[in-house]
N, C-alpha and C positions, 0 to 999 in steps of 0.2 A: 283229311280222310275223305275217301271218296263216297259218294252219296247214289241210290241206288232210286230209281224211279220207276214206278211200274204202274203203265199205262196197261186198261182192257182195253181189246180191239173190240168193236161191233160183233164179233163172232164169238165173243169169251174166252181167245187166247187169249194171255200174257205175253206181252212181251218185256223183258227185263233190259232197259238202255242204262249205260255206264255214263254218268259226266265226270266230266272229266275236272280236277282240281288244279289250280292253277297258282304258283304260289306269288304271293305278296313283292314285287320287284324292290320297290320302296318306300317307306314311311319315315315323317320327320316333322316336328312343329315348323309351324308357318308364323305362328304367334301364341300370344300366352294363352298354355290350353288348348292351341287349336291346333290339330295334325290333321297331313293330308295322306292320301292312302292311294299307292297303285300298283294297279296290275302286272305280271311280269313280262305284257304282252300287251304294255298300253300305247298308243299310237298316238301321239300327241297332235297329229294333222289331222284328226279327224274330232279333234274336242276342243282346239284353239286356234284364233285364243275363243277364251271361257266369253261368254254371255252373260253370264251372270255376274262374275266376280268383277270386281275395281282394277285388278290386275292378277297379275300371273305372280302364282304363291313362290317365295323363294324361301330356302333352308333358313331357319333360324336357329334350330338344337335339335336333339334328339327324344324322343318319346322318350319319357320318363318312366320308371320303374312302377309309380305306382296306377299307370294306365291303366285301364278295368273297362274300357270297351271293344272290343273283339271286330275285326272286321275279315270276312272270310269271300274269296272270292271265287267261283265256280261259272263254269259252263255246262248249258243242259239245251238239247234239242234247240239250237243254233242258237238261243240269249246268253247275252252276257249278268251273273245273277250275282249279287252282293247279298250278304247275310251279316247283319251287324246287330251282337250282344253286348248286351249290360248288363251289368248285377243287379238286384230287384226285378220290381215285376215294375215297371214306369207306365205312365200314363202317355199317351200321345195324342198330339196337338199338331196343328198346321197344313199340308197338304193341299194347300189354295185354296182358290172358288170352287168347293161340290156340297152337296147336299149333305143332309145327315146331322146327327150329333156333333156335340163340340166336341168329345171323346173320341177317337179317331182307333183306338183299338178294336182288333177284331174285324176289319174292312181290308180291301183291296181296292184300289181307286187308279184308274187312268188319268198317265198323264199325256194327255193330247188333244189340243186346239177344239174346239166340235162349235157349233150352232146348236142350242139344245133350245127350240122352242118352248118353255112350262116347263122348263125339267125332266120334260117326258122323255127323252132316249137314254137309254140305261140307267134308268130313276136317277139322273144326275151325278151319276158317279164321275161324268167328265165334262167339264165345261167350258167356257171356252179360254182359260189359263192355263198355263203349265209352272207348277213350283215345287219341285224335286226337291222339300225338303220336311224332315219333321222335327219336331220338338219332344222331345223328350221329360218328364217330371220325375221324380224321384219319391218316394213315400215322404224323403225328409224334406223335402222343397228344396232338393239341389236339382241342376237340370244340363242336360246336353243339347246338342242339335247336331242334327246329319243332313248335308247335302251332297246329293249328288249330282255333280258337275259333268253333265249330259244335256242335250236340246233333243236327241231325240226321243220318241215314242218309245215310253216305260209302264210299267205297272208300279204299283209301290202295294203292300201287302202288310199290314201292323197285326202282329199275334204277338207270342212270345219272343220276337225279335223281328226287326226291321228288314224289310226284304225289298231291296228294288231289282228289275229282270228289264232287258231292254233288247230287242236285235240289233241296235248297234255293235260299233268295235267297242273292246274294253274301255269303260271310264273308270274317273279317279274319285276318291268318296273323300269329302272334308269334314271332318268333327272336333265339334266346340263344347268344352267342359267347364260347369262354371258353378257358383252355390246357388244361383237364383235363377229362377225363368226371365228374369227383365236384365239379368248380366246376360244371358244366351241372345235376347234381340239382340241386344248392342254390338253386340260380339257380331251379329249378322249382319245390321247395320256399316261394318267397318270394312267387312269384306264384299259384301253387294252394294253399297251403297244406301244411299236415305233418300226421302224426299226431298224436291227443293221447296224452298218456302214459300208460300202460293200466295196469290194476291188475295186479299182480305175479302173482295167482294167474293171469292168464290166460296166464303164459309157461310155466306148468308142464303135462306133459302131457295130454290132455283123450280119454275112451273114448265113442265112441257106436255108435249103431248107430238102423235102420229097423226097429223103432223097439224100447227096455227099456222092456216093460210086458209084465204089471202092477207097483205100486210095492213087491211083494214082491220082482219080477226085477231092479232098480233097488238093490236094497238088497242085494242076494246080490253084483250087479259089484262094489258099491261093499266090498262084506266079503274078499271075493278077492281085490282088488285088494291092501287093507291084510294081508292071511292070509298071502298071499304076496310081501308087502314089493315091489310094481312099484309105481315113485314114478307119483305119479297128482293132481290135483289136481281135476280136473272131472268130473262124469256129465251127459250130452246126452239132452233127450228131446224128441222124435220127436213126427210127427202124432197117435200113439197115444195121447197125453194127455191129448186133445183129448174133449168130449161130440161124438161124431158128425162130429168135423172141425168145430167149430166152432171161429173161434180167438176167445182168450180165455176159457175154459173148460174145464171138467178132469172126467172121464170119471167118474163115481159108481162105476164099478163097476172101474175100471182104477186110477183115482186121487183115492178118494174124500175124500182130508186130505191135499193139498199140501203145507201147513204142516206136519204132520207130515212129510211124507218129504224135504223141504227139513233139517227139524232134524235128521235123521238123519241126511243127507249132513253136516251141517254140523259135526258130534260126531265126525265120522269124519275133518274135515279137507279135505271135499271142496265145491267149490262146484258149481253148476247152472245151466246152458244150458236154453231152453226155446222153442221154434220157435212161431213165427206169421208165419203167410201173409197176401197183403193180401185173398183172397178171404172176403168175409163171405156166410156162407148164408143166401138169403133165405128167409126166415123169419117171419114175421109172430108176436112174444111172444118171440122172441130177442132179449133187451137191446141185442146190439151191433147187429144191424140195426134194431129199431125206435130208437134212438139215433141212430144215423146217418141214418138215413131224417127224424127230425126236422130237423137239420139239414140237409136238399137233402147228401148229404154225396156221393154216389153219382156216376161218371165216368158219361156220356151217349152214347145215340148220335144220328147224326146228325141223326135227327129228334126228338132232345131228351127221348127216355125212357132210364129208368133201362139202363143196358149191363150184361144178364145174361148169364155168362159160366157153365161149367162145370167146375170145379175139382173136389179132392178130397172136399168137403162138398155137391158138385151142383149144381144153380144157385145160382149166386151173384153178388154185383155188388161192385163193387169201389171201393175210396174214389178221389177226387181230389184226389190231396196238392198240388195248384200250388193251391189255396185254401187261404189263412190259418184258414180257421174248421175246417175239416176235419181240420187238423195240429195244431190244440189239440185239436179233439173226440178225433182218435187217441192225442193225448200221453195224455190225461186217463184213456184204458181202461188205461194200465198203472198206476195206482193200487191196485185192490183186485188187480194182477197181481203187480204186485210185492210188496205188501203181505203175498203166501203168502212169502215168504223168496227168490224168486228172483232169482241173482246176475247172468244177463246174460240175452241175447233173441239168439234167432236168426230175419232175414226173407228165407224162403227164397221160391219161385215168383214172384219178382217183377219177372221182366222187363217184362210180367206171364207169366206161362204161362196157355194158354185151352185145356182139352182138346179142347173143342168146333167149335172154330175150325180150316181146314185149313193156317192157316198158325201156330199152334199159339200164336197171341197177339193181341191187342186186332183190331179192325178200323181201320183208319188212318185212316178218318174219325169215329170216336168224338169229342169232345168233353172238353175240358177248361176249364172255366171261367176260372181264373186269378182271382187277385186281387192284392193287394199289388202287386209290384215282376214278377209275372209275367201276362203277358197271356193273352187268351182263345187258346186253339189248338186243331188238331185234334191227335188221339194221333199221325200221322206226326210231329208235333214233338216231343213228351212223351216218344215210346217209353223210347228213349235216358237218362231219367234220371229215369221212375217209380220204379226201384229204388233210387237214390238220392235221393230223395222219402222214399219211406217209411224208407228208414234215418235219415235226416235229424230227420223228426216223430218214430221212435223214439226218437232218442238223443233230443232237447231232454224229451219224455214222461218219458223215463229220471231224467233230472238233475233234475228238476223233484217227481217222487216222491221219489228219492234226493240229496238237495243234498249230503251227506258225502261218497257214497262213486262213487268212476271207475265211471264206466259200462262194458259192455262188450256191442257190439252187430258181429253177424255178417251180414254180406250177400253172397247170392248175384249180385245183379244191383247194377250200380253204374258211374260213370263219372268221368270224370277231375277230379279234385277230390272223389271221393267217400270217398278216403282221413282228410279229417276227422270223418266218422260213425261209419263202421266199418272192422272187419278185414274177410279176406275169405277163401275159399279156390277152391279151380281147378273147382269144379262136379262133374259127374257122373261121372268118370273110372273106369276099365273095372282088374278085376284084373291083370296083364299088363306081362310085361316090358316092354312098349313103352311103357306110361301111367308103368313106375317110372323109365324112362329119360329120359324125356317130361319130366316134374317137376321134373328141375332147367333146366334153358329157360326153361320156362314161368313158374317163380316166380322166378326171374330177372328177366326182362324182368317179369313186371310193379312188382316193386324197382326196376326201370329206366324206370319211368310211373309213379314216384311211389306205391306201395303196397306200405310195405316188411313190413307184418302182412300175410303170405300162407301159405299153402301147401297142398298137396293131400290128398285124403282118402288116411291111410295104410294102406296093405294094398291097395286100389283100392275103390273104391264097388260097381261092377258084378260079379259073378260070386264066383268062391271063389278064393282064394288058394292056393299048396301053403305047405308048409311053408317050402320054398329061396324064394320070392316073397316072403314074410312077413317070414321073418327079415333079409332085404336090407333089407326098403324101413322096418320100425321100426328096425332100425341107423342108416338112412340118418333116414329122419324125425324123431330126436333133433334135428337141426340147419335142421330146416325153422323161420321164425319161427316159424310157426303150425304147432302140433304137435297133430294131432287123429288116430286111427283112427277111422272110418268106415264102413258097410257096408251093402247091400240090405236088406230084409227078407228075402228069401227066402234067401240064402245062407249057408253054414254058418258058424259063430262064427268073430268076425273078432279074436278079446280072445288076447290076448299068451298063454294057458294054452291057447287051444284048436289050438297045434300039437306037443302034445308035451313034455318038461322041456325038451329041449335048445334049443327057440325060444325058449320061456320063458324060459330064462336069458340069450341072445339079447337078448332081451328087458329085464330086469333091467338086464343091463350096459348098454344105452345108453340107457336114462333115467336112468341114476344118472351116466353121463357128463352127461349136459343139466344136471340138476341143479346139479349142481359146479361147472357152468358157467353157470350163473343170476347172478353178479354178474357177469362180463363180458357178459351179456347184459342185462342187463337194462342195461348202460352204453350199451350198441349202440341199444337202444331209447330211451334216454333222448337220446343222439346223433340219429336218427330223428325223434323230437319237435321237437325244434330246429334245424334243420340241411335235414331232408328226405332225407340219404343213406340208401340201403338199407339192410336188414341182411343179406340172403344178395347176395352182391357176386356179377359175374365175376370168374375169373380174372384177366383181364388191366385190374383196377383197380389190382392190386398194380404194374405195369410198363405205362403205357395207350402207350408206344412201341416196345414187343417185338410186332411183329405177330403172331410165332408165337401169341400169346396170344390172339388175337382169337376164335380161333372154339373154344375150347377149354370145352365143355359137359357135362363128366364132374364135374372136380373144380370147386370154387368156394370162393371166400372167405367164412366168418363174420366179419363186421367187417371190418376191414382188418389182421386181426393173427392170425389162422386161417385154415390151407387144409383144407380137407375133402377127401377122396382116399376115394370109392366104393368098395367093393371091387372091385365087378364093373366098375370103368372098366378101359379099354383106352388105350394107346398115347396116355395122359396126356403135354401136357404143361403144366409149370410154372415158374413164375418164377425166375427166377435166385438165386443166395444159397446158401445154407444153411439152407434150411428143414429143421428137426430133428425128427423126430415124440416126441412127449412122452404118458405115458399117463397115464391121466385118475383112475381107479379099478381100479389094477394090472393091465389086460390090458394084452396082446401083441397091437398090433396089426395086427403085422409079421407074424404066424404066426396071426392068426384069420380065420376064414372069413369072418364078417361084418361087422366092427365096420370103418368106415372109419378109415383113416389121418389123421390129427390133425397136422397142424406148426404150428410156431409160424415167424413172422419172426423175420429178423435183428434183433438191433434192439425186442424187444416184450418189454411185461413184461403179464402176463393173471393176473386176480384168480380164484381159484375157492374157492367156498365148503366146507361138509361137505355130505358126502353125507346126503338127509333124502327124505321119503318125501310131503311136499306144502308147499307154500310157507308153510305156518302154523307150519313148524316152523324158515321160513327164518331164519338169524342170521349174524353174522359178529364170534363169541366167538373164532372162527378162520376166520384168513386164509391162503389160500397162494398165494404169487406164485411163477410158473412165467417164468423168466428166461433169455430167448437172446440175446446178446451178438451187435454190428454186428461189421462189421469194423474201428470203429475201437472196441471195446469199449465200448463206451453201450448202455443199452436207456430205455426208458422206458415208460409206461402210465397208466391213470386209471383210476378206479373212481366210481360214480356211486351213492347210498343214499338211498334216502329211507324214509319209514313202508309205502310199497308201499301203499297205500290212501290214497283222500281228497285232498285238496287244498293239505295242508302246504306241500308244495313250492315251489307259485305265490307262497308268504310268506314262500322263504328258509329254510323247513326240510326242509332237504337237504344232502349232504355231497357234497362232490368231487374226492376224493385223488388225488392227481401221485404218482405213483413212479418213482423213477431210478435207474440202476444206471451203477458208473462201476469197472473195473478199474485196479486199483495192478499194480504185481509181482506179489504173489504172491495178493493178497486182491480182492474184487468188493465195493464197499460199496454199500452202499441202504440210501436215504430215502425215507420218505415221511411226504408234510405234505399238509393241510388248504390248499385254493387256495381255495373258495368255499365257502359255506351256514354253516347255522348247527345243522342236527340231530344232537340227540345223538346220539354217537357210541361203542359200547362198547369199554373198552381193550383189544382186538383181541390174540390174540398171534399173529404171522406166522410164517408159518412158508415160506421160499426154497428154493426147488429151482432152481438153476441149471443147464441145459443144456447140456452142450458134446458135442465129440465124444468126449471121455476119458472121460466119464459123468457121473451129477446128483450134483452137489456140494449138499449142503443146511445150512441153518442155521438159528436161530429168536429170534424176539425178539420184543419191542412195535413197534406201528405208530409211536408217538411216538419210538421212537429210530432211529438209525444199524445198521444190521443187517449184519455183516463175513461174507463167507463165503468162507473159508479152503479154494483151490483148490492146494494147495502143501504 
C-alpha cells in the first residue's frame, strides 16, 4: 500500500507527495533463522561486496511459514526507506557508539562517521561509528536482529517499527530469529565476524594522556606507576611524538631514540601505544608523502587532483585505502615503525576529520578510486568505512612486520564489521557526571553491535576531573573491556596520584581487583573471539524474560557470571537469585565509597589469579576459584590459557578447564579437568573460597585433584 506524506511549506500550503511502493524482488534463508530481504530494484554494484559481512549471503531454503517479521520496502522524496514489523511491542537495543539510554526505542539516530567533540553536535546522536543494526527483545526473552547491509549515510528511526531511510540505491535488509538475545550475537557474530583474540597485555590497564612528552616525562609515568605499585601495563603516546605532526616519525628533540624509550618501557614491564593519523603532510622530501605520492596513493577531488585537507600537521592529503596498492604501500610504513619496539598503533582522526572543511570532513564528492573487489566511488560512499580502511591496512601492515606476535590496533572511526581490525573506545567524552553515567550504555550497546573491545576514556577526555569524579569512574573503569585513562592536553593530571593518597589508593584497589580478575577475563575474551558475545553484558542477559530488567543501565554484567553494582547507581534493579557480593583483594565493598559492588551468580565458579602489577608477571602457580552454589547445589565454570602472546593457540596450544562443584551433606566437592588444548599447564595449587550466606568456607588443593570443602 502506498503511503501518503504531507509536508507544510513555509506558507501553509500542503502539499500531498505520493512514494512510491516497491515490491520485495527477493527473500530466502541464508542460515538458520536468518533471511535476507531485497528490493525489486536492488543493485548489487553499489552494495558489494558487503563490508560488513564474512561473505556474500547464498540461498540456503525458503522463509518459512511461520515468519512474523514484515519487511516493507518504499521510496519517499529521493530515500530509499525499509519498514520492518514484528509482533509485540519489543525492546530495542544496539545502534553503535551514540549517546542516550540503553533503550534505544523512541529515537532516531544517524548513521555517519562525525568528530563529535563532548558530544556536543546533535547531543550525540552520531558519532564517529556506523552500525546499521539493531536488536530486537521480545516481552518473552526471544529476540531478533536486523541489519542493514548499506555503508552509506542512513537514519535508523525505533518507534513501533524499525525504520532505516538512506539516499543511497536500494539496499538489502538481513534478519536473525532466535529464543535468546546472546543466540542473536552469535548469530551476528557468524555473519560479521568476531574479534581476534588480543594479546593479554592489552587487558591490563593502559595510562595516557594529550599528549607524555618529552620521553623523559614518559619514563617518570612509567616510574611512578611501578614506585607506587598501581598495576599498569601500557604507556600511550600522543601527537607529540610525532616530527611536526608528521605521522610516522618521532620528534629529534621530544623523542630522539624510540628504540630507546620503547626498551625502557619494556624493562619496566610496560608496553606502548603509538598514534598515527591517516593525514600525511604535504611535504615535498618527507618520505611518507613523496612515497605516497609515487604511488598515485592520494584520495581525489572531484576534478581529479590531489584532496588537500587541513589536519594537525596543516595541509595535508590523505591516502585511499579502497586501493589494493595504497593498503600495501600503508602496511609496508610500519616496518621501520614497528621495528623502534612498538607493541600496538593507534588510528585516530579517521573519520576522516578536515579542520578546514565547514563540515569538519571530506567533501562528498571527492573521489576514491577503488580497485580489487571495490569499485570507483565518490567519498558520499567511502565516508562510513575510511576508518575502517585504514584500520584494516593497519592491522594486515602490523601482522606482516610482526608474523609472531597479536597485533593490537586501536580506532577511533569504524563500522560494522570493523570489530575484526580493531578495538575501539567511545571518542571524545567530556569530564562529568553525566559522560561517567553515559558509559555504561554506550559500551553496552556497542557489545550489543558486535564490538565487545570497548570502552571510554577514564576520568573524561574533556576538562578536569575532581577527585569524587575520578575516583568513581577508575573504580568503575577496572571492569570496562577496554581499560584506558585518558585526557586533554591542557587539563590538569589525569594519572591515579594526581588526586591526593586517598584516590590513589582508590585507585590501587581496583586495578588490582582487574587484575585478579584477568583469567576470568581473559576467558570472557577468549568466549568473544569465538562466539561473538559481548563482554560487558546487560543486566537483563542474566533473565532476557524479567522485563523489569530491560531498561536497567546502572549495574551490568561481566560475562555472564559477574554483576557489577556502581556505587553511585540508584534504585538498581537486578536479577533474581542470590547474587552474593564476594571481595576481590580484601575490601569492603559494602562500606566503601567507591569500589562497586561485585556478585557472583547462583550457580558460577570464577577463576582469579594473584594480584601482580602487569601481565608479564601474569601466572597461575595459584588458582582461586570463588564458588556460589544454585539452588540445587551445583556451580560450575571454565577457564581459558594460553601463552597470551603469538599464535600457539590457532595449533591447539591452549588449555581449557571445566570446573564443577557438587554439594554432599556436609562437604562441597570440586573438580577440575582439562576438556580441550594441549598447552602446558603449571601444577596450579587452588585454592576455594565458597560462598554462602553463613560465610566463605575455604579450602586448597591441586587442579589435578578432587578438592573437599568442609562446610560442617
Amino acid at each position: 500500500m502506498n503511503r501518503i506524506l504531507v509536508l507544510i511549506t513555509s506558507c501553509m500550503f500542503s502539499l500531498v507527495l505520493i512514494s512510491e511502493s516497491y515490491a520485495q524482488q527477493d527473500a530466502y534463508l541464508i542460515g538458520d533463522d536468518i533471511a535476507v530481504f531485497y528490493p525489486n530494484n536492488y543493485n548489487a554494484p553499489s552494495h558489494t561486496p558487503s563490508i560488513a559481512l564474512l561473505e556474500e549471503p547464498t540461498k540456503l531454503g525458503e522463509i518459512p511459514d511461520d515468519w512474523n517479521i514484515d519487511v516493507h520496502f518504499t521510496e519517499a522524496l529521493g530515500k530509499r526507506i525499509v519498514e520492518i514489523s514484528t509482533i509485540g511491542s519489543p525492546d530495542f537495543y544496539g545502534t553503535g557508539e551514540v549517546t542516550g539510554s540503553l533503550i534505544r526505542n523512541g529515537t532516531t539516530r544517524k548513521i555517519w562517521n562525525r568528530n563529535s567533540f563532548s558530544y556536543l553536535k546533535e547531543r550525540g546522536n552520531n558519532l564517529y561509528q556506523s552500525h546499521p543494526w539493531v536488536l530486537g527483545v521480545r516481552s518473552d526473552g526471544s529476540a531478533f536482529g536486523v541489519l542493514a547491509d548499506n555503508i552509506w549515510k542512513m537514519e535508523v528511526t525505533l518507534g513501533e517499527t524499525i525504520e532505516f531511510n538512506s539516499e543511497s540505491e536500494a539496499y538489502r535488509i538481513i534478519v536473525i530469529r532466535r529464543d535468546t538475545p546472546q543466540e542473536v550475537m552469535q548469530a551476528l557474530g557468524q555473519l560479521t565476524g568476531t574479534i581476534e583474540l588480543p594479546p593479554l597485555w592489552s587487558l591490563g590497564y593502559q595510562q595516557s594522556r594529550w599528549s607524555y612528552y618529552p620521553d623523559t616525562r614518559v619514563k617518570e609515568i612509567a616510574d611512578s606507576l611501578r614506585l607506587k605499585q598501581i598495576p599498569c601495563d601500557v604507556i600511550w603516546m600522543d601527537i607529540h611524538y610525532m616530527d611536526e605532526y608528521r605521522v610516522f616519525t618521532f620528534s629529534p628533540e621530544h623523542f630522539p631514540n624510540p628504540t630507546e624509550t620503547n626498551n625502557y618501557l619494556h624493562n619496566k614491564g610496560f608496553k606502548s601505544v603509538w598514534m598515527i593519523d591517516p593525514g600525511v603532510k604535504l611535504d615535498a622530501g618527507y618520505s611518507v608523502y613523496d612515497s605516497g605520492s609515487e604511488v598515485d596513493a592520494w584520495v581525489k577531488t572531484n576534478n581529479g587532483d590531489d584532496y588537500v585537507g587541513d589536519v594537525w600537521a596543516g595541509p595535508s592529503v590523505f591516502p585511499d585505502f579502497t586501493q589494493p596498492k595504497v593498503t600495501e604501500w600503508w602496511g609496508d610504513l610500519y616496518k621501520d615503525f614497528m621495528a623502534t619496539g612498538i607493541d600496538g598503533v593507534w588510528n585516530d582522526m579517521n573519520e576522516p576529520t578536515i579542520f578546514s572543511e565547514e563540515t569538519n570532513s571530506m567533501p562528498l564528492d571527492n573521489q576514491h578510486k577503488g580497485g580489487g573487489e571495490l569499485p570507483e566511488g565518490y567519498h558520499k560512499r567511502y565516508h562510513n568505512i575510511y576508518g575502517m580502511l585504514m584500520a584494516k591496512a593497519s592491522l594486515e601492515g602490523i601482522k606482516e612486520v610482526n608474523p609472531d606476535k597479536r597485533p593490537f590496533v586501536l580506532t577511533r572511526s569504524n563500522h560494522l564489521g570493523g570489530q575484526r581490525y580493531a578495538a575501539t573506545w567511545n571518542g571524545d567524552n567530556a569530564s562529568s557526571w553525566e559522560h561517567l553515567k553515559m558509559s555504561v550504555p554506550m559500551s553496552i550497546n556497542l557489545g550489543l553491535s558486535g564490538q565487545p573491545f570497548n570502552g571510554p576514556d577514564i576520568g573524561g577526555f574533556a576538562g578536569n576531573a575532581t577527585p569524587e569524579l575520578y575516583g568513581h569512574w577508575i573504580a568503575l573503569g577496572a571492569f570496562y573491556p577496554f581499560s584506558r585513562a585518558h585526557s586533554i592536553r591542557y587539563s590538569k593530571g589525569h594519572e591515579p596520584w594526581s588526586f591526593g593518597t586517598d584516590i590513589e589508593d582508590v585507585a590501587r584497589t581496583a586495578l588490582q581487583r582487574r587484575y585478579r580478575l584477568i583469567p576470568y577475563l581473559y576467558t570472557q575474551f577468549y568466549k568473544a573471539s569465538t562466539t561473538g558475545m559481548p563482554i560487558m553484558q546487560p543486566a537483563f542477559f542474566a533473565e532476557p524474560d524479567n522485563y523489569d530488567l530491560r531498561n536497567e543501565q546502572e549495574a551490568f554484567l561481566l560475562g555472564s557470571d559477574l554483576l557489577i553494582i556502581p556505587k553511585w547507581a540508584e534504585n538498581v534493579t537486578l536479577p533474581k537469585g542470590d547474587w552474593r557480593s564476594i571481595s576481590i583483594v580484601g575490601e569492603d565493598s559494602g562500606n566503601d565509597t567507591y569500589q562497586p559492588d561485585i556478585r557472583i551468580r547462583p550457580g558460577a565458579i570464577i577463576p582469579l589469579g594473584n594480584i601482580i602489577q602487569n601481565t608479564t608477571e601474569y601466572s597461575l602457580d595459584t588458582l582461586t576459584l570463588y564458588i556460589s552454589l544454585s539452588d540445587e547445589n551445583t556451580a560450575e565454570g571454565s577457564l581459558y590459557h594460553d601463552a597470551g602472546e603469538g599464535y600457539g593457540y590457532s595449533n591447539g596450544e591452549y588449555v581449557i578447564l571445566n570446573f564443577t562443584a557438587k554439594a554432599s551433606e556436609k562437604d562441597v566437592h570440586v573438580n577440575i579437568s582439562s576438556i580441550s588444548g594441549n598447552y602446558s599447564f603449571q601444577n596450579s595449587i587452588v585454592q576455594v573460597k565458597l560462598i554462602t550466606d553463613a560465610g566463605v568456607f575455604e579450602a586448597e588443593g591441586k587442579w589435578t585433584e578432587e578438592i573437599v570443602v568442609h562446610t560442617k
